[in-house]
N, C-alpha and C positions, 0 to 999 in steps of 0.2 A: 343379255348376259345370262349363258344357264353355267349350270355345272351337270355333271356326270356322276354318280357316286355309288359307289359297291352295292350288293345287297343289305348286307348287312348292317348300314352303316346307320344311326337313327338321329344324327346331328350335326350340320354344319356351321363353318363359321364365313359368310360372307366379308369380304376383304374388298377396298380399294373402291368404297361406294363414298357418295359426298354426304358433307355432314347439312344437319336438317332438313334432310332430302324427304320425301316419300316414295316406298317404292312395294309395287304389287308384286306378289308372288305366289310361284303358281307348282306345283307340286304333283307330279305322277310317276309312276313305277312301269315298269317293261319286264312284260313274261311270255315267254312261246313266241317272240316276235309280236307281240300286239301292245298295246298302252292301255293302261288303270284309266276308270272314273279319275282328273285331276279334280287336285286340291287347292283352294285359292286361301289368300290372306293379305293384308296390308300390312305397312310398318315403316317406321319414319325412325332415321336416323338421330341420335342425342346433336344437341349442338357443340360445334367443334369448338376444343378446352384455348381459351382465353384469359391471360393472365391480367387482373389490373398491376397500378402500379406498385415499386416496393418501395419503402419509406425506412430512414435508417437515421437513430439519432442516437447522443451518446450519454446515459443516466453516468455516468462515470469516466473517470479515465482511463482503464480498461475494458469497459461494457463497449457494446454497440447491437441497440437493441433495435429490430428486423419486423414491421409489418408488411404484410400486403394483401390485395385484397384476388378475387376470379369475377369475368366478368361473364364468363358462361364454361357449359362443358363438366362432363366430369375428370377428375383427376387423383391420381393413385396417390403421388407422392408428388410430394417437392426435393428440389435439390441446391443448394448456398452454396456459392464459395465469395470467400472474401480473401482479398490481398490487399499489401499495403502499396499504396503507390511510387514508393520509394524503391520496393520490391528488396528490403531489408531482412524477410524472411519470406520463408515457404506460403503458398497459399492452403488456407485452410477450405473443407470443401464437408459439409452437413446433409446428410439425409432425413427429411420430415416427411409423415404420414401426411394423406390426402385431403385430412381436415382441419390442419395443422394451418394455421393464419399470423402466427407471429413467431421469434424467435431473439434468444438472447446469446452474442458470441462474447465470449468472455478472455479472461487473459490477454489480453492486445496489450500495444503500446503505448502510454500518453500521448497526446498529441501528435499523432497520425493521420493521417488521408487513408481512409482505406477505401475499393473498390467491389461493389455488391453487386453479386450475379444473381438471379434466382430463375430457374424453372422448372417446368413442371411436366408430369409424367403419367400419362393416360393412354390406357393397355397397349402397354409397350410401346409407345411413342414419346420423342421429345417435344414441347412445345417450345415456342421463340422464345426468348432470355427476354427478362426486363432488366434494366440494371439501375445502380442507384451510386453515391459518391456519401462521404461521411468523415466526420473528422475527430475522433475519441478529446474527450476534455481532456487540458493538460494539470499534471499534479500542482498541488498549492505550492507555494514556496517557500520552505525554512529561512531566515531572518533573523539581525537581530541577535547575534548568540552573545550573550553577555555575563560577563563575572561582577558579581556584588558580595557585602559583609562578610568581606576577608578576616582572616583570622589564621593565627600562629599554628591551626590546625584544619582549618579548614575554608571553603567558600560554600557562597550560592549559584548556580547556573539558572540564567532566564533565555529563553528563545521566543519569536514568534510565529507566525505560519500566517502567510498572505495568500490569498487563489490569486492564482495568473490569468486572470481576462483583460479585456481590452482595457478597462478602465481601473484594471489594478484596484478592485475594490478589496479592501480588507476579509478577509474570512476569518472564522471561529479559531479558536489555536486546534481545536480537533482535526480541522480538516477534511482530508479523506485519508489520513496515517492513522494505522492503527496502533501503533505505537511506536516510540521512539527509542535508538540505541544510541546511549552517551558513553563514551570511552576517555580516561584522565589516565596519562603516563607523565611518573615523572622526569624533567629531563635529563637526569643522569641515568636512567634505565635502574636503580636502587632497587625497584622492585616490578613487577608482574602488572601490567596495566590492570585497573580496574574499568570490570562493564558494568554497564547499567541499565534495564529497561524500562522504561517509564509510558505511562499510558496515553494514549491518543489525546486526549483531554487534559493534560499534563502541560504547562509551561516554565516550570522552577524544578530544579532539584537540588538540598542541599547534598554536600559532599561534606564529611567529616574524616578525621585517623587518618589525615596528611601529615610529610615529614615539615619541621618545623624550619622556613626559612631557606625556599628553595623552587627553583618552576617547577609549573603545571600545562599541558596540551591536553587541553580538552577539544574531542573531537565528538560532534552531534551526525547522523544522519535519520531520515523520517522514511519507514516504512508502510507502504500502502497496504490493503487487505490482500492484494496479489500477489506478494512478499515484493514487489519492485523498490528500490533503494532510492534516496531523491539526491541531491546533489550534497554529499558532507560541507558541515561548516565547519571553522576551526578556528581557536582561538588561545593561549595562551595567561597564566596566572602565578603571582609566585604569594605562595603563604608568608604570612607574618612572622617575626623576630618577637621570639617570647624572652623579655627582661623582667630581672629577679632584682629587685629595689629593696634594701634592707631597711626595716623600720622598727622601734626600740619594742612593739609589742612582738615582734619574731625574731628578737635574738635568746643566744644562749645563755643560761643563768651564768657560764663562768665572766660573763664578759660584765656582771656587776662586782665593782671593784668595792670590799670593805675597806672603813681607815676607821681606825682609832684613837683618837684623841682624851688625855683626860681621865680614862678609863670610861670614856663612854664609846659606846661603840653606835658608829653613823653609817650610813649606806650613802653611797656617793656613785653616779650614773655619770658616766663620762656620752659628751655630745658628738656623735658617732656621723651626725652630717656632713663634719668636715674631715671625714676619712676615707679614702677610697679604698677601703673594704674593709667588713668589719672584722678581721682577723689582722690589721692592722693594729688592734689594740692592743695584740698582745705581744708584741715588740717594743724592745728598750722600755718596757713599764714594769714595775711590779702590781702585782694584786693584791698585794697586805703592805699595805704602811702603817708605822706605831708610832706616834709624836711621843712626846713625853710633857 
């Protein structure tokens, strides 16, 4: 294998030789029709760029976090794409520097299969794809939405938050929500629903300055740090009947009836439990009786 190359010219780039090869080379110039004292030298090709494998697990339910390793070779850059296997949205597709060994692809969907390409780019060549398979965790589960210690003005709301694994084992009310949005309308549309945000760590919220004696729709949903929504609850409540019970220390001074007998003068309380209401006493009575 020679090459040919201009006077001028003081660098080449050997092309299309094998890799960890050895190979001798021999260098002279031509002038007037005659050949130069050559120049000799050795030199061994790098080893050809070999990717190990790529490894994909998921710290989250929108993470999906990307090792891998080379098992020779140099290399410029690496290149990602991940798709979902459902093929529910576009593939996403990452450019990493040459020394670059891991990677985190963020924003995905819960509970997903998604599909990892990676390879790898060494002066201006592609090397073979490794690929890898991965399933993002799926979001906890809102649960549980409950109305407690009602009142003519108001309740309490309780929720919980389950992780969804095989074993349905209980999780923290935290979760992975970073916080929660509670909305109570009431059902005659009276007024402007009220929102509410409550924090990730949050299981209760009282609600208070409800109309007296009338439903409520409360709707919970839990969102993730990705802003992703989880599945709304919804549940239903009506405030308490506030009754006004008359008792002798909260009535009006007219409704103590003077009588005078004798020229003495008594005070005399009429027994107002047997009235249904106490503005009933001032019918067909008078307020001043005089005996003599």
């Amino acid at each position: 294998m020679g090459q040919a190359l201009p006077g001028h010219v003081r660098s080449t780039v050997m092309a299309g030789l094998k890799a960890s090869t050895r190979y001798d080379l021999k260098l002279y110039a031509s002038a007037g029709g005659r050949n130069t004292q050559p120049l000799f030298a050795v030199a061994t090709t790098e080893d050809a760029p070999v990717l190990g494998p790529v490894a994909a697990s998921s710290p989250s339910p929108h993470n999906l976090t990307l090792t891998w390793s080379t098992v020779s070779g140099h290399f410029d850059g690496f290149v990602i794409r991940v798709a979902d296997s459902e093929q529910h949205s576009e593939p996403l597709e990452f450019s990493r520097p040459g020394d670059a060994m891991n990677f985190t692809v963020s924003n995905l969907m819960d509970a997903t299969g998604y599909n990892v390409e990676l390879y790898g780019l060494s002066h201006g060549r592609r090397t073979p794809s490794v690929v890898a398979h991965a399933s993002t965790a799926p979001l906890p589960k809102v649960e549980n939405l409950t109305v407690s210690n009602v009142t003519p003005f108001g309740f309490r709301v309780s929720w919980g938050v389950k992780q969804r694994q095989a074993r349905e084992e209980p999780a923290p009310s935290s979760g992975h929500f970073s916080h929660f949005n509670l909305v109570v309308t009431d059902s005659g549309w009276l007024l402007a629903p009220q929102e509410f945000t409550v924090p990730g760590n949050q299981s209760h919220l009282d609600i208070w300055g409800l109309i007296t004696g009338i439903g409520y729709e409360v709707r919970l949903t839990g969102v993730s740090e990705a802003g992703l929504l989880s599945r709304p609850l919804t549940t239903v409540a009506v405030t308490g009947i506030h009754r006004w019970e008359p008792t002798l220390s909260g009535l009006p001074r007219i409704l103590v009836q003077l009588l005078c007998i004798d020229a003495t003068l008594k005070l005399q309380l009429h027994n107002l439990a047997a009235l249904t209401s106490p503005w009933e006493h001032m019918r067909g009575s008078h307020l001043f009786r005089l005996s003599k």
